[in-house]
MARKOLSE-460338 format. One record per residue (C-alpha): residue in three letters; x, y, z. Coordinates in Angstrom, 1 decimal, decimal comma. Each point is the difference from the previous one (the first is absolute). Layout:
ATOM  code       X       Y       Z
ATOM   ALA       X       Y       Z
...
This chain:
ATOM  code       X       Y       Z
ATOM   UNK  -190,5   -99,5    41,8
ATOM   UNK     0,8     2,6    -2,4
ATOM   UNK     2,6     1,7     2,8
ATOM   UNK     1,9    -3,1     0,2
ATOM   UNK     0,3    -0,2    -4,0
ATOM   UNK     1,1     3,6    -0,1
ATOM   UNK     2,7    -0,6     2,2
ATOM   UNK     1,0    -3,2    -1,2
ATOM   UNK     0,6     2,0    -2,9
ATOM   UNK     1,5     3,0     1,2
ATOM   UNK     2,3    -2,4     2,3
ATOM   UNK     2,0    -0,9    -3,1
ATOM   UNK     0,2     3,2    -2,0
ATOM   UNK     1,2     1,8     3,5
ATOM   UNK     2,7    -2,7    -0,1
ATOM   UNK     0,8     0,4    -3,7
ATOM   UNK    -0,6     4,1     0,5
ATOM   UNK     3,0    -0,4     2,9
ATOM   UNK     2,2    -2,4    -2,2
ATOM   UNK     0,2     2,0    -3,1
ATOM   UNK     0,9     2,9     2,4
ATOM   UNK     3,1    -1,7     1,6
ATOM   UNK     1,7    -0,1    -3,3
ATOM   UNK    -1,2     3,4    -1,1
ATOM   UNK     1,4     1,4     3,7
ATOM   UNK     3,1    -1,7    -0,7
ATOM   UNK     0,6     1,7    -2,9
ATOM   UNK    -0,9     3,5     1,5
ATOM   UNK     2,3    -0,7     2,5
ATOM   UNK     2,8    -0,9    -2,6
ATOM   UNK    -0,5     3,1    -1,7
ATOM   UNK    -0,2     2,1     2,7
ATOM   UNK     3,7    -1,6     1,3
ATOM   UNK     1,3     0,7    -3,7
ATOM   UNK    -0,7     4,0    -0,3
ATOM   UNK     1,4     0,0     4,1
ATOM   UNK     3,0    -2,4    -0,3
ATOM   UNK     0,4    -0,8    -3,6
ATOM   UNK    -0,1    -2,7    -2,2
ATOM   UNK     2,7    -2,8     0,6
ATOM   UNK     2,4     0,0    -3,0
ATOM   UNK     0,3    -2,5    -2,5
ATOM   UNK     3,4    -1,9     0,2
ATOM   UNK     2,3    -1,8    -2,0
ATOM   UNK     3,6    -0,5     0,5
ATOM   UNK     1,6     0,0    -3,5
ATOM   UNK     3,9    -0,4    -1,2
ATOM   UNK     2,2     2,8    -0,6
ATOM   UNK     1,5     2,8     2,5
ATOM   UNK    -1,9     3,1     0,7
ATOM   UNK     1,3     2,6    -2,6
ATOM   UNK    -0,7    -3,2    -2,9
ATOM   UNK    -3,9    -0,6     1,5
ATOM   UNK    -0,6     3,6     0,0
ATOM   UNK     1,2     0,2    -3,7
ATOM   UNK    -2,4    -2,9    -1,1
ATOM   UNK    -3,1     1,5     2,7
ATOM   UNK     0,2     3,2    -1,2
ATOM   UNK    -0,2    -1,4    -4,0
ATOM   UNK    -2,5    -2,5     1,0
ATOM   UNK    -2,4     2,4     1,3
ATOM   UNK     0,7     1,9    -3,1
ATOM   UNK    -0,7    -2,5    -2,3
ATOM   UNK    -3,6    -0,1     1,9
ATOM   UNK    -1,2     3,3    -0,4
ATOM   UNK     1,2     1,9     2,8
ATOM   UNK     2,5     3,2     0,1
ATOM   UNK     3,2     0,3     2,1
ATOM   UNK    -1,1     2,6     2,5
ATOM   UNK     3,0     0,0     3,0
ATOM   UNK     2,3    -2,7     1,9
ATOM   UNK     3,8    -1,1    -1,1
ATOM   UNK     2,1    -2,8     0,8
ATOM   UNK     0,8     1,5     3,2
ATOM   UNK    -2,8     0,1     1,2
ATOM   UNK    -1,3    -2,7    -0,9
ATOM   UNK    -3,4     0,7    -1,0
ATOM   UNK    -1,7     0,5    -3,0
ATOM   UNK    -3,2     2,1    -0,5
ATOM   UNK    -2,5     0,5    -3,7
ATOM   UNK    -3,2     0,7    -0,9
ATOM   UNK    -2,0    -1,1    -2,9
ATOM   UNK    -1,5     2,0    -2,7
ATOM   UNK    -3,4     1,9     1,5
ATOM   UNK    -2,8    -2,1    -1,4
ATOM   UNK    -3,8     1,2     0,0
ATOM   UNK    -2,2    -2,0     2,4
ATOM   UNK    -3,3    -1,4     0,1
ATOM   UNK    -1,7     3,1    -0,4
ATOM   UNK     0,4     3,1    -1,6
ATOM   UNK     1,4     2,1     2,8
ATOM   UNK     2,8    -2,3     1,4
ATOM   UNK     3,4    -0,9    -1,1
ATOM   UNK     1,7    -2,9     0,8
ATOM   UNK     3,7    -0,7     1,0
ATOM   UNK     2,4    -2,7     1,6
ATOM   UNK     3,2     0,3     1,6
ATOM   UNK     3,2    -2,3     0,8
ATOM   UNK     2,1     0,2     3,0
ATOM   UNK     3,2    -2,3     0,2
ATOM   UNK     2,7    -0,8     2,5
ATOM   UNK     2,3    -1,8    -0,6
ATOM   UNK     2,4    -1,3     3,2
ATOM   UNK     3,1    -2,5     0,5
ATOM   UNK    -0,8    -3,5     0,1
ATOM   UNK     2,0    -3,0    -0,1
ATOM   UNK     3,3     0,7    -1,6
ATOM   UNK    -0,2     0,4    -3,5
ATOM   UNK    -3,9     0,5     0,1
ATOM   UNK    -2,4     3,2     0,7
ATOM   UNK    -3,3    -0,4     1,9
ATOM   UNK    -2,7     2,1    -2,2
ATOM   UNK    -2,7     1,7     1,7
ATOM   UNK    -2,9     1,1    -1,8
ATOM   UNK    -3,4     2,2     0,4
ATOM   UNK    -2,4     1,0    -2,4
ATOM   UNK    -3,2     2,2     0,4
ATOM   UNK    -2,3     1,2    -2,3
ATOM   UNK    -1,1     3,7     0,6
ATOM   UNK    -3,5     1,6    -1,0
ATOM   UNK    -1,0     3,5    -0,4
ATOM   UNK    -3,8     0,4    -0,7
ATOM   UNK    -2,2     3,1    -0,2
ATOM   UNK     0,4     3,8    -1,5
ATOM   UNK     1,6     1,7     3,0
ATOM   UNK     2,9    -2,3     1,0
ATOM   UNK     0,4     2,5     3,1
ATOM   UNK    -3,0    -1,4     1,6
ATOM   UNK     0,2    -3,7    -1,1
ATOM   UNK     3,8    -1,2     0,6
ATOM   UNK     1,8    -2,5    -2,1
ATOM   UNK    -0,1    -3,6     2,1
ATOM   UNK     2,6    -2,5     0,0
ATOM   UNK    -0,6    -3,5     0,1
ATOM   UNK     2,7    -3,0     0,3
ATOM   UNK    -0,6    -2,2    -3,1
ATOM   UNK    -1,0    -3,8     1,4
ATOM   UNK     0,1    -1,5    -3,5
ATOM   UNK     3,5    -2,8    -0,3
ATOM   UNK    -0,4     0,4    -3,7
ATOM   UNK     1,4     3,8     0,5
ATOM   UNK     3,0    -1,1     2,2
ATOM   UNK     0,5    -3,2    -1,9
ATOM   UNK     0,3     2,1    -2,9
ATOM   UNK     2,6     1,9     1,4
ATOM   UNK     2,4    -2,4     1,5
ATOM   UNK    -0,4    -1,7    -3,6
ATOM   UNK     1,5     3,2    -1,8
ATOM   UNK     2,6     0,1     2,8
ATOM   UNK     1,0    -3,5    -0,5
ATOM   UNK     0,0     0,4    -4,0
ATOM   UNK     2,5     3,3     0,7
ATOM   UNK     2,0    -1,9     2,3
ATOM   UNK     0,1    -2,9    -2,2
ATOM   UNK     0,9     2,8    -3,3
ATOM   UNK     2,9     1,0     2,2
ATOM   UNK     1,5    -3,1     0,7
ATOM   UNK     0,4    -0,8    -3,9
ATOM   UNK     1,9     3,2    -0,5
């Protein structure tokens, strides 16, 4: 009698137990496909021709805190870093990065690609414990982007 309680009991946590563990291997696996492949861009297609959109990008991500480190209108691209921050505990530093490139869409429009990541050095000897990248998930980051680059865009019209 007691055998079959304990296992009508153990039946259900097993199950829960494997449950829980399908969404925490899904997100292993999602993170795993990230640092191999990369995180998929955020992308908006936005008015204005390249050399314009680049102009208003590269004020945009100004305006939130990051510094112009490379890219040009040429290229395309557009690449800054945010101030170093500390981190959550004594002995790490916090930083985030932009990367944006910016390609021809329909005519008189520019398709905006955009990646963030958010980069974390922790302990005393940063020789043995590497900085690690990770792409930001958060919409409120991007959305906060593409809201700068639509306010610049929308600055340069008036003018």
């Amino acid at each position: 009698m007691k055998t079959s309680v304990r296992i009508s009991w153990l039946l259900p946590a097993a199950i829960g137990c494997l449950l829980a563990g399908c969404e925490s291997f899904h997100s292993v696996r999602e993170s795993v496909r990230e640092r191999i492949v990369g995180a998929p861009p955020h992308v908006r297609t936005v008015p204005g021709d390249e050399k314009q959109v680049f102009a208003a990008a590269r004020l945009a991500m100004t305006k939130l805190g990051y510094d112009f480190e490379r890219g040009g209108p040429a290229q395309g691209e557009l690449e800054g870093y945010s101030h170093i921050g500390a981190g959550e505990d004594f002995h790490s530093s916090t930083q985030r990065s932009i990367t944006i490139h910016l390609l021809p869409g329909p005519e008189g429009y520019t398709e905006v690609q955009v990646w963030m990541k958010e980069i974390v050095e922790s302990g005393f000897d940063r020789s043995t414990s590497p900085a690690t990248e990770t792409p930001l998930r958060d919409p409120a980051a991007f959305d906060a982007f593409f809201d700068a680059l639509q306010q610049q865009l929308q600055g340069a019209a008036g003018k």
